[in-house]
N, C-alpha and C positions, 0 to 999 in steps of 0.2 A: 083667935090667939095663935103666935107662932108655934111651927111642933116642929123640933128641931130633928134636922135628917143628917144622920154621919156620914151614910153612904155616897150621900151628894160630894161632903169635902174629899170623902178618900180616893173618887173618882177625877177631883180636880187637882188633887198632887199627881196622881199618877198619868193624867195629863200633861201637865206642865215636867213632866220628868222626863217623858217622851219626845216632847218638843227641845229640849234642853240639848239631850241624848242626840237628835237630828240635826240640830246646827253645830253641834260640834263635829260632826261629821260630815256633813256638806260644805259646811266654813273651807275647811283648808282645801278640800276636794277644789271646789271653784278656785281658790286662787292658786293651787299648783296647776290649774289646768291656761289659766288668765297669764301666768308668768313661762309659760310655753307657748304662748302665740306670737307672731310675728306681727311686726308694726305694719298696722293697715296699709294702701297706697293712698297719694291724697285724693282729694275729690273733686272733680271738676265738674262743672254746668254740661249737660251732653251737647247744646246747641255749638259748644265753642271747640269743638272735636268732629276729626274725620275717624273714621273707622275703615279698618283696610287687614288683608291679608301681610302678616310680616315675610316680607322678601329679602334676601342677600344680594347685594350690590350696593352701587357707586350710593352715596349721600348729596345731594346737592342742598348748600346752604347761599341763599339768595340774602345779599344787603343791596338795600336801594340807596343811592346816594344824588342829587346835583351835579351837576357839572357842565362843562364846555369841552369841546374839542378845538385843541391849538395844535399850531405845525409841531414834527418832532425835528423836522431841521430848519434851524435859525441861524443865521451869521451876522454876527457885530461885526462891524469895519472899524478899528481903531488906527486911529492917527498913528502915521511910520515916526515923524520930525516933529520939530513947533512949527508952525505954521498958520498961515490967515487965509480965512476963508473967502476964496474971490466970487466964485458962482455956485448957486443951487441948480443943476441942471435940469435933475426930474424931481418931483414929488411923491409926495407918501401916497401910494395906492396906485402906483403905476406897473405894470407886466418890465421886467428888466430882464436882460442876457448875462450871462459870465463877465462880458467886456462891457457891458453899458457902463457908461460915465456918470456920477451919479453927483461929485462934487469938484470943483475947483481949488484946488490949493497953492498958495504963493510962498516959497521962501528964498530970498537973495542967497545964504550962504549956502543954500542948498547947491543951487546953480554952481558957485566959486568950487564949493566944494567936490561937484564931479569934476570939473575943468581941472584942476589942480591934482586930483587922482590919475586922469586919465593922463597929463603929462607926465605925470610920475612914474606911471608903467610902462607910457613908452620911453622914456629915459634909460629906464633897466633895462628894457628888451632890448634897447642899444646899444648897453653895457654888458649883457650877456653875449650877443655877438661881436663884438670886439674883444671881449673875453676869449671866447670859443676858437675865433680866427689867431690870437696871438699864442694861446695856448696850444694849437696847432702847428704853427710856425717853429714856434719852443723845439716841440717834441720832431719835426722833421728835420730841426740843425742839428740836436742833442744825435738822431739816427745814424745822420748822414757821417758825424765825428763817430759814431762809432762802426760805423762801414768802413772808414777809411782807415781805424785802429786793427779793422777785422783783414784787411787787404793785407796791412803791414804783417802782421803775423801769421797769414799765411803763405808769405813770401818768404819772412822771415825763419820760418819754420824748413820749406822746402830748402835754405838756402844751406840750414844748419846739419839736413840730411846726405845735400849735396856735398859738404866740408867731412860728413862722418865719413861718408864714402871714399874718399880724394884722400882720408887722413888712413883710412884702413889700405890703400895701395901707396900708401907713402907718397902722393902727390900734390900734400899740404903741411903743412906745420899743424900739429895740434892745436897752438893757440890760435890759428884761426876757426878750428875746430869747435871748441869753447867759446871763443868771441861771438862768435853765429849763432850755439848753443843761446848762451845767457840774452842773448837779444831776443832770441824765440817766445823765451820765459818771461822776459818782463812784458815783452807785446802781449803775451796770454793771461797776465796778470791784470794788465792795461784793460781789456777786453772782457774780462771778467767783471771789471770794475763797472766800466760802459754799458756793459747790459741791468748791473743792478743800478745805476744812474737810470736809465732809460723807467727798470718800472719801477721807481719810485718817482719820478717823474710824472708816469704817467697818470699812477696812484691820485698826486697832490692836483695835477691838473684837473681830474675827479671830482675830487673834494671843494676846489676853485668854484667846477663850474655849478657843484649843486646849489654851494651857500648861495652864490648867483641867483639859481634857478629859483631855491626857496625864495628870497626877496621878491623876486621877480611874480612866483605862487601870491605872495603877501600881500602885495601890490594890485594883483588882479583882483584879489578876493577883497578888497578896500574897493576899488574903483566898483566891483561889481555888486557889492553895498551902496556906495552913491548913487550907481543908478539906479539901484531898485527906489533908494530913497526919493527920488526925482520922478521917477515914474510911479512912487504911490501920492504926489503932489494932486495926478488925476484919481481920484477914487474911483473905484471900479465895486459892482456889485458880489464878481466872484462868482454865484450861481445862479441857475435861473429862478425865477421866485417874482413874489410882487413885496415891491418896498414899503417895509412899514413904518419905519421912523428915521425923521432926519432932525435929532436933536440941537442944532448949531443954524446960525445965525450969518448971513452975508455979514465979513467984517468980523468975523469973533475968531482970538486968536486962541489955538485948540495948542494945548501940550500933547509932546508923544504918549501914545496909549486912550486918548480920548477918545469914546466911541462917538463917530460920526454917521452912521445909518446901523438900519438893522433892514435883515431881507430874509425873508421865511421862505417856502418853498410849498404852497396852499396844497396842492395833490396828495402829499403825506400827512396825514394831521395822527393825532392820540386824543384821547378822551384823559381830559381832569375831570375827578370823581371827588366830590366830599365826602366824606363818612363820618355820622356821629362816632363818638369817642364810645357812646354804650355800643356799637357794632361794632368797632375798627377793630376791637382784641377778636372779633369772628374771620378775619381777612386773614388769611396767611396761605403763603406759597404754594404749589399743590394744592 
């Protein structure tokens, strides 16, 4: 039969009192100790890791990308005029010089057009020296009238000194004293006049021949427009290089600004480089 033992229960409250007593005191121990630690680092595989002394210096970050290497100097030839294409002389993939001839071009008004320039300038250049020689001529008669105003008053003058003289030993009448006088004066007046005729004269003659000249400027730089236009009728490559496109057609009529070849220059190239878009924010300057 059962014999009931007290001692057993009072051993298992005082048990369980103990252990009560102990987590209440280890409890918060652990988590004040848990909420003072710092967030782990993450964790990676060791095979996908180098392992290295950490060193101060440069970083180098490498993207890999595709790409091609193209010239970095390229030249379009675009059409000067309108014009029709008469000959293809070289083709795409030929070695060309600065002056290689590379297209033929034809336009009639091009033609009229320098002819009619070029009489035009020299029309003015024929007007500016006929200009020049009559305005010349102007200014040495305009001189010469006042040379001959400048003689009269100084005769004039001497003859009035003469008369002062001749009137202070009483050898003349006063009034021709004054008569001689007032003639001195007006020839000085005269004379005064003539020299400010003369530079303003000279001044507008000045003026004459620049407008001239300017026209004449105008003219040149029209006719020197013509011909550049008429000498880009032959296309020229412009650098050395080999030609790589000649977009136009024997017979097709090109408006101004049309590109008509393109010429690269193979000895200088650059590398184009793709870069995915998850690298490219890694690329920058420095």
């Amino acid at each position: 039969m059962d014999i009931p033992r007290p001692e057993l229960a009072r051993k298992k409250r005082i048990r369980r009192g103990m252990y009560a007593a102990g987590a209440l005191i280890v409890i918060p121990a652990v988590t004040l100790a848990i909420a003072r630690l710092k967030p782990a680092a993450p964790s990676v595989e060791r095979a996908t890791v180098w392992t290295d002394t950490v060193k101060r210096g440069e970083m180098l970050r490498q993207v890999r990308g595709l790409g091609t290497l193209v010239p970095e100097d390229i030249r379009w030839i675009p059409a000067a005029t309108q014009a029709r294409v008469d000959r293809i002389v070289v083709r795409p993939g030929a070695v060309v010089q600065p002056n290689t001839v590379i297209l033929e071009l034809s336009n009639p008004e091009s033609d009229r057009d320098i002819l009619d320039a070029e009489w035009q300038l020299k029309a003015a250049e024929a007007e500016l020296a006929n200009l020049r020689v009559k305005l010349e001529s102007d200014y040495l008669t305009q001189r010469s009238a006042m040379a001959a105003i400048d003689a009269d008053y100084r005769q004039a003058k001497l003859q009035a000194e003469v008369d002062q003289k001749l009137t202070a030993q009483g050898l003349t009448s006063e009034l021709n004293y004054e008569r001689s006088k007032v003639r001195a004066e007006v020839l000085a007046t005269r004379l005064e006049i003539e020299h400010k005729r003369l530079d303003i004269a000279s001044d507008a003659a000045k003026a004459q021949l620049a407008v001239q000249q300017a026209k004449v400027e105008q003219l040149r730089a029209l006719y020197h427009l013509r011909r550049s236009q008429y000498d880009a009728l032959h296309v020229r490559a412009g650098i050395a290089g080999v030609l790589q496109q000649v977009p136009v057609d024997v017979g097709q009529q090109v408006a101004p600004g049309t590109n008509l070849a393109r010429v690269a220059d193979p000895k200088r190239l650059k590398a184009t480089i793709k870069i995915p878009d998850v690298q490219a924010k890694d690329v920058q300057i420095g």
